[in-house]
N, C-alpha and C positions, 0 to 999 in steps of 0.2 A: 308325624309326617311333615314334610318340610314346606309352607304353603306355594302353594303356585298361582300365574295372572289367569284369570279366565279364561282367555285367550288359548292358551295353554291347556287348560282342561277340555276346552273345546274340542283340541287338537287329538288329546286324546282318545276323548270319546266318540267322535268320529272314524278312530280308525280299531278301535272296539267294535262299532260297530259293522263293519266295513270287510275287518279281517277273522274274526270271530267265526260268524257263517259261513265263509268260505271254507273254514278249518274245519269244521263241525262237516260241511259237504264231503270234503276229501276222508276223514274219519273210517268208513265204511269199506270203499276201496282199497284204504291202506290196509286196516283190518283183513281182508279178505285176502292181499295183495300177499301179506306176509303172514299170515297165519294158515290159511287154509289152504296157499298158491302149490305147495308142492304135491297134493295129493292130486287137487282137481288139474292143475297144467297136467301130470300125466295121464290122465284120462284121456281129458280133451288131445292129447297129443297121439296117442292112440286111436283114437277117433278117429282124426284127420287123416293119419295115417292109412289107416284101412278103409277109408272114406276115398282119398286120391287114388290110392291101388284099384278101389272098384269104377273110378272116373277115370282115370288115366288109361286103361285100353283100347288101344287104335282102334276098334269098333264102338264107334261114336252113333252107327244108324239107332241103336238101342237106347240111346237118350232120349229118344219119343214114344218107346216103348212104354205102355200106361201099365204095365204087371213092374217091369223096372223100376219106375219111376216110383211106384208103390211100396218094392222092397227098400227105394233108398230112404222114402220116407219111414220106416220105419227106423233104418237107422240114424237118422237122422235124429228123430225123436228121442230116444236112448239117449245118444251123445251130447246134446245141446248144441249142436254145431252149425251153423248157418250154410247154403249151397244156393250160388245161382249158375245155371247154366247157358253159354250164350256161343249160339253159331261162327262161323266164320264172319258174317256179316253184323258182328253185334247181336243179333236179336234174339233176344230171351227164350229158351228152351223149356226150362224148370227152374223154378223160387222157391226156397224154404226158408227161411230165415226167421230167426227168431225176434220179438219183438227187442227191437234198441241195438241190434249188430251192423244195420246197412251202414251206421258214417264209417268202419275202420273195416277193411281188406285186410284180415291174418294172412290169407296165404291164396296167390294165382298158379294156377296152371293150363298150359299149353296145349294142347295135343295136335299131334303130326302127323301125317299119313302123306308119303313120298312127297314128303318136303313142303308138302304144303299144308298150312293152318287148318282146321277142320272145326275148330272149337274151343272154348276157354271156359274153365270155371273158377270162379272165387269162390272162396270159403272162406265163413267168418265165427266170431265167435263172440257168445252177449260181453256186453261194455259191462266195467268193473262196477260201474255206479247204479244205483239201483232206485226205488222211490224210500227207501230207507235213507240214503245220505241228501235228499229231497228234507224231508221231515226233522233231519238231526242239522239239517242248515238253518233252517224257519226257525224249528226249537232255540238253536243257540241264537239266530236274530233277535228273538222274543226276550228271550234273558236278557242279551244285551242292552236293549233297549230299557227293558223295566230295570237293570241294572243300574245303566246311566242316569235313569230320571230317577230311581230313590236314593245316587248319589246326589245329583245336583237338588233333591230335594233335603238332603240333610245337611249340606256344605253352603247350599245359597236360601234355597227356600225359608227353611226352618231358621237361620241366624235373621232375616231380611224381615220375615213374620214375629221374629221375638221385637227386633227393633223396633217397628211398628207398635208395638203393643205396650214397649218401653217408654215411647215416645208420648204414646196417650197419657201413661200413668206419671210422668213428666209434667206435663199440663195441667195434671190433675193434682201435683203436690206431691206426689209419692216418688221418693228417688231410689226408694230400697230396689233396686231389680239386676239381673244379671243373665245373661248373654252367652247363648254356645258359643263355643270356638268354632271355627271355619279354618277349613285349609286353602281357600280362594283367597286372593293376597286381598286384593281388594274390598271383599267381603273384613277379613280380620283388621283391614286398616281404618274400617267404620266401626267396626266394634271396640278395637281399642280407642278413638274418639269419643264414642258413646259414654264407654265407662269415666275417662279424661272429663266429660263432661259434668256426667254425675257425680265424678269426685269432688270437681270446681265449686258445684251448687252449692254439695252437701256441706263444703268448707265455709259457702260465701253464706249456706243460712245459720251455718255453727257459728261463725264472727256477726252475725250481723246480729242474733240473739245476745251475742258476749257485748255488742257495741247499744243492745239496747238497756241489758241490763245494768249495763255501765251509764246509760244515761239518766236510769230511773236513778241509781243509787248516786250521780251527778246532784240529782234537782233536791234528792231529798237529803242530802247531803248540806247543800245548799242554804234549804230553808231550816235546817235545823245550825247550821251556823249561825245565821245574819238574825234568828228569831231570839236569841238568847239576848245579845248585846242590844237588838235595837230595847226590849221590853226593859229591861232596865235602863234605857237611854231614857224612852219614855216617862217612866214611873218619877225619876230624878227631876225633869224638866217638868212634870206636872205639879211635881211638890214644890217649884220653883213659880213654877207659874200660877198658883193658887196663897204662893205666900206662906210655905210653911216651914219655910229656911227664915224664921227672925233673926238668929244670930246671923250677922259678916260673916263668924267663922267657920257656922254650917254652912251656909250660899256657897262659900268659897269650896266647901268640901263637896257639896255638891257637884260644883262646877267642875271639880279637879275629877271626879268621878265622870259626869257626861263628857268628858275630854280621854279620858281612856278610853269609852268605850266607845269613842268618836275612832279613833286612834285604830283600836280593834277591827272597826268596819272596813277603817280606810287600808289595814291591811290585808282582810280579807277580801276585797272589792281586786287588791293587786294582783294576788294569790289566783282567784279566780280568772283574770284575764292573760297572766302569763300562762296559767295551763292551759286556757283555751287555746293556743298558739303555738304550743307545742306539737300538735300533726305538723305543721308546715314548717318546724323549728328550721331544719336544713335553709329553706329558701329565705328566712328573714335575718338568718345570719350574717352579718358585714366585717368579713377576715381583714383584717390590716394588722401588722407588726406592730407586738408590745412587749413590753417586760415586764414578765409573770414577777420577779423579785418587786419592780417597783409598785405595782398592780397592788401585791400583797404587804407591802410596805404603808401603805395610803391609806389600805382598807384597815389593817391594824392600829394605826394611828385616828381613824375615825371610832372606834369602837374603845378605843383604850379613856375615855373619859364614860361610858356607859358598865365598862367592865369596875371603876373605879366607884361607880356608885355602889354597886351593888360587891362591892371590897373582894374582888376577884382578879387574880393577879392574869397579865395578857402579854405573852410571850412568844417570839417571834423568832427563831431560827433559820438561818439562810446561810449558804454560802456567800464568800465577796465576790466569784462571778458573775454576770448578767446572762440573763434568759431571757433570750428573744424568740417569741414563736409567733405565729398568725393564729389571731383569733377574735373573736368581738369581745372588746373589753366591757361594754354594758354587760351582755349574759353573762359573763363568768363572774364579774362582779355579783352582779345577784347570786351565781350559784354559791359562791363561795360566801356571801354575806348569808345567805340559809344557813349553811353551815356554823357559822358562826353566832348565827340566832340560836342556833338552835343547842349547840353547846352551853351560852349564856345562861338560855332558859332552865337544862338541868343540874348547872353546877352552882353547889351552894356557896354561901360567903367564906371565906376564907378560901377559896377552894383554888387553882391554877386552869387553865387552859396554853396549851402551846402549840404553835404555829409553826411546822416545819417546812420546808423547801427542800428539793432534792435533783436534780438530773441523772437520767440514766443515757443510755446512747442511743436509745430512739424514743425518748417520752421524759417528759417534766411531770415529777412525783412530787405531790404536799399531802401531808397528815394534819389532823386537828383533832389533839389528844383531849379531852375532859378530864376533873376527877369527879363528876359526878356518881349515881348508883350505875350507871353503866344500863344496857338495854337489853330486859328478860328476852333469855333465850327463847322463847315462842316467841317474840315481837320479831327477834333477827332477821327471817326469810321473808317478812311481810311490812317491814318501812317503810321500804321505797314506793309501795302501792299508795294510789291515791286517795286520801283521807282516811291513811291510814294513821291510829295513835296507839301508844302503847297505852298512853290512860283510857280505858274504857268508858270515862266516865262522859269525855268526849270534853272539857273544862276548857274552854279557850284560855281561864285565867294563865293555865299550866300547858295543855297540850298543845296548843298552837291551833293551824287550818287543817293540819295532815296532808298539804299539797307540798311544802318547804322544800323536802325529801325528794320527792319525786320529781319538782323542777329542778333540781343541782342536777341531778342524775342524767335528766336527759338533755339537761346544757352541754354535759361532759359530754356525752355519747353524737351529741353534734358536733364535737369537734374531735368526734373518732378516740375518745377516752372513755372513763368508765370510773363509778363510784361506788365503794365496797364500806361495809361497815364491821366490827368488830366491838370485844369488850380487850381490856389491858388484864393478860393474864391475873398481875399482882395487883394495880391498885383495884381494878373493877372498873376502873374509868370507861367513855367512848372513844373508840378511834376510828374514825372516818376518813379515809383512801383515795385519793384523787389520782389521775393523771391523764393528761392529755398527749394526744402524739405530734413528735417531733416531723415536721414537713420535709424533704431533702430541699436543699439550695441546689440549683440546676448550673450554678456561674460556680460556685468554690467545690460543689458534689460533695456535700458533708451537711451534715444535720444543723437546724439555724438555731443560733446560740452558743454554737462551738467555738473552741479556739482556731476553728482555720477563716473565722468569718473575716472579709477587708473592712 
């Protein structure tokens, strides 16, 4: 049923109850009016009939005649028919009438004698209505009324009282509840809030569990990081500090050892602060026009004496056109320097890494191929999560922080791109997906970096 404003129900029920009773009155008479009218109108009509014939004779002295007056009461009686009689002067003769006929005059007559008045009589006959359609008015009043209230109690009352009762167990922590429908608009536009509500909470206590338990596995994350390196930081620098590096060329090893894991801290300490800054990544971004070719030209060239230590060849494909898009050259820096850590770290000696570039016509595409063992199929869906490793062993020497991943990804995604990863069908290598989206130029109306750029 289609809801209606209160106002509107109101309307209704007011004229339920209004015209209800009235109808339930009339009932009775209709009844009577057309079902039993043709039997009893001829009676009564005969009645009358032979009623008038015995009044209508110009001898009128006999109308005070008390034996007369006695036979008309009996027919009277017999017929149901009502009779008053009244002088030339008005004044009452004889009254018979039956209870409830005085308001309606069926039928008057005259009588005459040489021309002059002598007498009138009406006759009447009972009203259609009886105390029957009295009783079947009240009745249907009654109904309507108990009608009306156990409508508006189940369309307002009962939705208005659940609320209430929703509202405590609200307060109380309990969000599980649910809410009749109402056909009152009003009524159903607080119930669909309600729920609106409850669905809000039940989301903001589902994320804010997922944000807690994200923070527990934050800290202990953390401390199982920073507790590996520092205790062998320690351990080295006590044996330092106690003198038990006598050779130079143990002290030295020493030293070169608390310098890694110096090294390790410091970039875990980075790892930890750019992620923490990634909720607000959008607002700390500062877009200004670069080119991505020369970006990743600089960045290849700083890494190609680290790739050379560790005798891994670092290749670098590009078209000769320039790519110019808006973007913060710091982050994407870092994201793409993750990238390329993190290829370093599992490809062996001998091995290659290449660096490609690509334009499409609404985004700048780069790949960064490995030939490492490539990245088990169960780690695939799960990289990008934070501190996440494929080694389970959890090895900073090998797996890194497990944040690397996850900040590339949403450097991209701040600049409306997105970072995908993959194995190389044939060699098994990693291939990791970049791309960022191309901005429109509002002066040439064509994507920045294009050939229609001035």
């Amino acid at each position: 049923m289609k809801a209606l404003r209160i106002r509107q129900w109101m309307v209704i029920g007011m004229l339920i109850i209004l015209i209800l009773p009235r109808l339930f009155y009339e009932i009775p008479g209709l009844f009577d009016r057309y079902v039993g009218e043709s039997h009893k109108h001829s009676r009564q009509e005969t009645a009358l009939d032979t009623l008038m014939r015995e009044v209508g004779k110009e001898d009128i002295a006999r109308w005070r005649d008390p034996n007369w007056q006695s036979a008309l009461g009996n027919m009277i009686a017999t017929s149901h028919v009502g009779i008053i009689l009244l002088d030339a002067s008005d004044h009452e003769i004889y009254h018979s009438v039956p209870a409830g006929s005085e308001s309606t005059v069926y039928r008057e007559l005259s009588v005459m004698e040489q021309g002059q008045l002598r007498g009138k009589a009406h006759f009447y006959v009972p009203m259609q209505t009886s105390h029957l359609a009295t009783a079947f008015a009240i009745i249907a009043g009654l109904c309507a009324i108990l009608f009306i209230g156990w409508q508006m109690g189940r369309v307002v009352v009962k939705p208005l009282e659940a609320m209430s009762a929703a509202a405590r167990r609200i307060a109380g922590g309990d969000l599980d509840f649910h809410l009749p429908e109402s056909t009152v608009l009003e009524v159903a536009d607080v119930r669909a809030a309600f729920h609106a509500m409850g669905k809000g909470l039940r989301d903001s206590l589902i994320r804010q569990s997922e944000l807690e338990e994200e923070r527990r596995f934050f800290i202990s994350s953390i401390a199982h990081d920073l507790r590996s390196p520092l205790f062998v930081l320690r351990g080295f620098l006590n044996r330092l500090e106690r003198g038990l590096a006598s050779h130079p060329e143990k002290a030295s090893r020493y030293a070169a050892i608390c310098s890694k894991k110096a090294e390790q801290l410091e970039h875990l300490v980075s790892d930890l602060f750019s992620y923490s800054q990634l909720a607000s990544l959008e607002q700390l971004l500062r877009h200004e026009p670069l080119n991505i070719d020369t970006l990743l030209t600089d960045m290849v060239t700083e890494y190609l004496q680290v790739a050379k230590e560790r005798d891994i060849d670092l290749v670098y494909n590009a078209s000769a056109t320039e790519h110019v898009l808006h973007g913060d050259a710091h982050m994407l820096r870092r994201a793409i320097g993750n990238l390329i850590d993190n290829a370093l770290r599992y490809t062996h000696s001998k091995g290659i890494i290449v660096i490609r570039l690509h334009v499409e016509d609404t985004r700048v595409l780069f790949t960064i191929e490995d030939s490492g063992p490539g990245i088990p199929e169960h780690a695939l869906p799960h990289i990008f999560e934070a501190f996440y490793r494929g080694d389970d062993s959890r090895n900073p020497e090998y797996g890194g922080t497990g944040l690397g991943l996850t900040i590339a990804q949403r450097i991209l995604r701040a600049h409306k791109g997105d970072l995908t990863a993959q194995n190389h069908s044939q060699t098994g290598g990693a291939i990791f997906t970049g791309w960022i989206t191309l901005e429109i130029s509002l002066e040439a109306n064509c994507p920045i970096g294009s050939s229609c750029l001035h």
